[in-house]
C-alpha positions as CSV (number, residue, x, y, z in Angstrom):
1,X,16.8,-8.0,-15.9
2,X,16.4,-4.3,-17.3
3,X,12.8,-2.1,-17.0
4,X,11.6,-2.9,-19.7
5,X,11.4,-7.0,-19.0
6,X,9.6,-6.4,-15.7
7,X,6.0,-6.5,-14.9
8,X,4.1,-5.4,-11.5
9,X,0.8,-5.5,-10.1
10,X,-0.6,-2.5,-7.9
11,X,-3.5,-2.8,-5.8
12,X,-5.3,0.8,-5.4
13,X,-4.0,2.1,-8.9
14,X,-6.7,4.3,-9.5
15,X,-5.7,7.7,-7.6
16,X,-2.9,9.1,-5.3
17,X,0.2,7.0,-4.4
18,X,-0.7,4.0,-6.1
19,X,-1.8,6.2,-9.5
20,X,1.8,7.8,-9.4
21,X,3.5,4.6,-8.7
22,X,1.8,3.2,-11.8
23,X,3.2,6.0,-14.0
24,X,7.0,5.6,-12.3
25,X,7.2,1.8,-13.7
26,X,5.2,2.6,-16.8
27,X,8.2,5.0,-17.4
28,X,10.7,2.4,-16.8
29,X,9.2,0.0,-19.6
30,X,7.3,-2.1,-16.6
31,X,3.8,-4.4,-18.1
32,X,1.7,-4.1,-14.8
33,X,-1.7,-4.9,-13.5
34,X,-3.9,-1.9,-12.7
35,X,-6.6,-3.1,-9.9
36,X,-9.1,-0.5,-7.7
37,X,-13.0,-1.0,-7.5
38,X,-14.0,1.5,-10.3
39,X,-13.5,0.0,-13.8
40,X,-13.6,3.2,-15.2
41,X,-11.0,5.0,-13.0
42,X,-8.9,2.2,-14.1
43,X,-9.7,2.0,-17.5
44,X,-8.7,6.0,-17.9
45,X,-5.5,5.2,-16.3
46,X,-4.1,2.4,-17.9
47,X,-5.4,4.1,-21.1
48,X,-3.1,7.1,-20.5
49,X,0.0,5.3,-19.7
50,X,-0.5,3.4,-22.7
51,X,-0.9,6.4,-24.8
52,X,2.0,8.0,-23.1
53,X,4.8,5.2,-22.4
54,X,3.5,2.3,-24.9
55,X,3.8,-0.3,-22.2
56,X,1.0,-2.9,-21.1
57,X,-1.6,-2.2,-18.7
58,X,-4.4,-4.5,-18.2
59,X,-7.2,-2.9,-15.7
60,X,-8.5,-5.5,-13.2
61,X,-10.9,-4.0,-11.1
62,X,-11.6,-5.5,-7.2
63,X,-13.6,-5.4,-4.4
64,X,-11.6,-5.1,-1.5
65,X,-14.2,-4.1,0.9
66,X,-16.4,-7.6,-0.1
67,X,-15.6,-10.0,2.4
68,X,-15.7,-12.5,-0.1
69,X,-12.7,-11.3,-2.1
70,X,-9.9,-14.2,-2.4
71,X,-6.2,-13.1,-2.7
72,X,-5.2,-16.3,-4.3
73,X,-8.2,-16.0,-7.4
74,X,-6.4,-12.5,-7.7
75,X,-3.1,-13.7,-7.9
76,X,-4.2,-16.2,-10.6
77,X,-6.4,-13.4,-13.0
78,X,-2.7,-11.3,-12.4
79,X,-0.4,-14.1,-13.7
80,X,-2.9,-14.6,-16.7
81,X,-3.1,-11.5,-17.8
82,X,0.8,-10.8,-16.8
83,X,2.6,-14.5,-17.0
84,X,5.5,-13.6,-14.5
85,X,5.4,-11.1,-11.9
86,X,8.0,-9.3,-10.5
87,X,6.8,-7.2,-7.9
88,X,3.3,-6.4,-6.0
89,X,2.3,-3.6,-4.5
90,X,-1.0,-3.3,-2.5
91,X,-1.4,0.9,-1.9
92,X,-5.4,0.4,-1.2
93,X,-6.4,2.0,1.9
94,X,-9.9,2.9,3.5
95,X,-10.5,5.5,6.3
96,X,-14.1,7.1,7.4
97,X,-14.3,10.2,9.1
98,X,-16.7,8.7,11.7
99,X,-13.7,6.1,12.8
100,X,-13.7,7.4,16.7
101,X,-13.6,3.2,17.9
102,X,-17.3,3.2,18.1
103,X,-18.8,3.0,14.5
104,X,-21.4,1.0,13.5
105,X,-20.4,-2.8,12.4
106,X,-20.4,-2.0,8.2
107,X,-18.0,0.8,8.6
108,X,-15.9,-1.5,11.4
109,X,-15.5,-4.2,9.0
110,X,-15.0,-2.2,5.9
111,X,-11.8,-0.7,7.3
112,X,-10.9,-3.8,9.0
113,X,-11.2,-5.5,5.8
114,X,-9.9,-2.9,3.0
115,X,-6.8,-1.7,5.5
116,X,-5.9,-5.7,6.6
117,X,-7.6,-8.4,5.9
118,X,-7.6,-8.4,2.1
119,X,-3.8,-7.0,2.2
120,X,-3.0,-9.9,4.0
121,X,-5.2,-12.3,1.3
122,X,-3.0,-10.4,-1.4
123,X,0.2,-10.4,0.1
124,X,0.1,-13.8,1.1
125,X,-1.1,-15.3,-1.9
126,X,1.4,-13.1,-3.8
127,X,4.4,-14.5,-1.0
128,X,3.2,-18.4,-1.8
129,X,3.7,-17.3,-5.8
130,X,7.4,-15.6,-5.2
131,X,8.6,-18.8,-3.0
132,X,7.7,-21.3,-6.1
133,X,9.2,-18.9,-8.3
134,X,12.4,-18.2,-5.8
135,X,12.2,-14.7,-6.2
136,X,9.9,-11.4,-6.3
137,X,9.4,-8.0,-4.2
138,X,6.0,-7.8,-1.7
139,X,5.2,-3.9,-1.0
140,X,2.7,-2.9,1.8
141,X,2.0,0.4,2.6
142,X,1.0,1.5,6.3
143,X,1.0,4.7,8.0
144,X,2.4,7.2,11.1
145,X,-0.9,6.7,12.4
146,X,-0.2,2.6,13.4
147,X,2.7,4.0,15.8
148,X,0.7,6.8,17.1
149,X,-3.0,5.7,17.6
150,X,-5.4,8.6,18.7
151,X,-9.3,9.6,18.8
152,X,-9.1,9.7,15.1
153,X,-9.0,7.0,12.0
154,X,-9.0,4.1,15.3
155,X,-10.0,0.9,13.3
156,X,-7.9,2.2,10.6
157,X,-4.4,3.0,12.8
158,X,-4.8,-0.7,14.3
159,X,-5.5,-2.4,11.1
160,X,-2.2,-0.2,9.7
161,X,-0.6,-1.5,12.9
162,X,-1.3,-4.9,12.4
163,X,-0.4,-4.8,8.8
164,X,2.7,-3.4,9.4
165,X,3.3,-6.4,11.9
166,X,2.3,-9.0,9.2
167,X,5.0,-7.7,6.7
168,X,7.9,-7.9,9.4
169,X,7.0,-11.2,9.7
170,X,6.7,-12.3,6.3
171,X,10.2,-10.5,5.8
172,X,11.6,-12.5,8.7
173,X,10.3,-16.1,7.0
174,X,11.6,-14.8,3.8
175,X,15.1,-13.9,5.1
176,X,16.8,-17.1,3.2
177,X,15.6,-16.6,0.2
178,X,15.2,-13.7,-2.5
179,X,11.6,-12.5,-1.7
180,X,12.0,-8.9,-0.7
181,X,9.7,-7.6,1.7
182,X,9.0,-4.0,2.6
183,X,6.5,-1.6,3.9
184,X,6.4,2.0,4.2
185,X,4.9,3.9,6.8
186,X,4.1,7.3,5.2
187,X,3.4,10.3,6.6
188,X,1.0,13.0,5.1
189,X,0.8,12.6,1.6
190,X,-1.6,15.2,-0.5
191,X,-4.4,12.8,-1.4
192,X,-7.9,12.8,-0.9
193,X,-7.8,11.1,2.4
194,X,-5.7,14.2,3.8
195,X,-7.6,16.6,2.5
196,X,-8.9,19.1,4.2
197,X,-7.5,17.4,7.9
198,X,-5.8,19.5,10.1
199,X,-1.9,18.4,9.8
200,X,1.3,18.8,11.7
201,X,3.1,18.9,9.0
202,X,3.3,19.5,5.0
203,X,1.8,17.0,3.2
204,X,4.6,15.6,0.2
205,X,3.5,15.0,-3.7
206,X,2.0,11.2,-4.3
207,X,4.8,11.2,-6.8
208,X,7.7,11.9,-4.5
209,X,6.5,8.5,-2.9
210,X,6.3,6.8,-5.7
211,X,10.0,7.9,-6.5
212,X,11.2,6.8,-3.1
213,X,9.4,3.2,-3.5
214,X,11.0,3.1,-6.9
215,X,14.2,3.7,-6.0
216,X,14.4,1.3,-3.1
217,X,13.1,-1.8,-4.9
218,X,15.9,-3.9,-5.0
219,X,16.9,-2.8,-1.5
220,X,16.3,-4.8,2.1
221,X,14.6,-1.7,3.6
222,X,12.1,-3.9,6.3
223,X,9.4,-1.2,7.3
224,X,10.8,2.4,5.9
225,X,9.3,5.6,7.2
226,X,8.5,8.3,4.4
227,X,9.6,11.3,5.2
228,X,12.4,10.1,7.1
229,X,11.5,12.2,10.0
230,X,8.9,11.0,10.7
231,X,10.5,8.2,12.8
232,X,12.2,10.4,15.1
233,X,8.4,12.7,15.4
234,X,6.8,9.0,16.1
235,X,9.4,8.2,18.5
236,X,9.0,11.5,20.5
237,X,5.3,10.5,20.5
238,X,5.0,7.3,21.5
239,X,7.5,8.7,24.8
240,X,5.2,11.3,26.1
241,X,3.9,10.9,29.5
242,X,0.2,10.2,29.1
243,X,-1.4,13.0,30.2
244,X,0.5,14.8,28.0
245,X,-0.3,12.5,25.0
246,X,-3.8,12.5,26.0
247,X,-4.4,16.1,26.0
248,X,-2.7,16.1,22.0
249,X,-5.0,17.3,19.2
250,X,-4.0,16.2,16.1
């Protein structure tokens, strides 16, 4: 099937990774779903792709952080608006700078909610759609911070940690049949949720991500680190003595 037949929904399309991703498959001829909270932000752009690529983008705007929100209604507004679906890809994240493990209840189930528990609504919903259909690609995206958990972003690193967990799984019930599923675990990427943090290292472009995710689409990758290196830095972490580890400020 060429580009231009293909059609995607991304989930947190409005800014960063998931904004550049949008422009990659728009590129490549792709109709997709644009869904984030702010109809505007959405609205702008699905409006420039449009303008730029002439492809189809319908805005769909969500509220991930409602604990009312139900993956499979989604997945039924995306196949109206779309008819098949090739490939979904749920970018939305939510961090607080006040995550330290001991925030108040709203904040604790905000970023339980946003970072896992309505990725797992979409992604499943979207995994019972690809089995009828016998085929499709399920994206997650998680983050260096689920292998290293620290004093920072706490609620967020599990909930990355147990996404990431939830996608190896779904891979391994998947393994028969031609459902792809993959998840990256990215390292610092210069969006607004990095900015101004104190990093270990440089922060890469929303679009080389997007490149990267694009060119691995057909491709069994299981749970892909982006940079590469940051397996290896991970690894090195997660192997320090403890009271080394604990004195770490990063």
């Amino acid at each position: 099937m060429s580009d231009e037949a293909k059609s995607a929904v991304i989930v947190g399309a409005s800014s960063g990774v998931g904004r550049a991703l949008a422009g990659a498959l728009a590129a490549r001829g792709w109709k997709l779903v644009l869904s984030a909270r702010d109809r505007r932000d959405l609205d702008a752009v699905a409006a420039d792709l449009n303008l730029r690529f002439n492809v189809a983008c319908e805005p769909l705007p969500v509220d991930l952080s409602n604990c009312d929100f139900a993956g499979e209604t989604f997945c039924e507004q995306c196949v109206s608006a779309l008819g098949e679906i090739d490939a979904l890809f749920y970018v939305a994240g939510a961090i607080d700078d006040h995550d330290d493990g001991s925030t108040d209840d709203e904040t604790t189930l905000k970023l339980a909610q946003v970072n896992y528990v309505s990725a797992v609504k979409t992604l499943g919903a979207f995994a019972k759609l690809f089995e009828q259909c016998g085929r499709g690609t399920l994206v997650g995206f998680s983050s260096i911070a689920a292998a290293v958990p620290r004093r920072q972003n706490v609620v967020y690193s599990s909930a990355k940690a147990g996404l990431e967990t939830y996608l190896r799984g779904l891979r391994h019930r998947f393994a028969d049949i031609p459902v792809l599923v993959q998840g990256y675990a990215l390292g610092y990427v210069d969006t607004a949720m990095a900015y101004g943090k104190k990093l270990l290292l440089p922060a890469v472009s929303p679009d080389a991500v997007a490149n990267e995710v694009v060119r691995n689409l057909n491709r069994d990758i299981g749970i892909k680190y982006y940079p590469s290196y940051w397996r290896l830095i991970t690894l090195a972490l997660r192997l320090l003595p403890w009271f080394i580890y604990k004195r770490l400020r990063f």
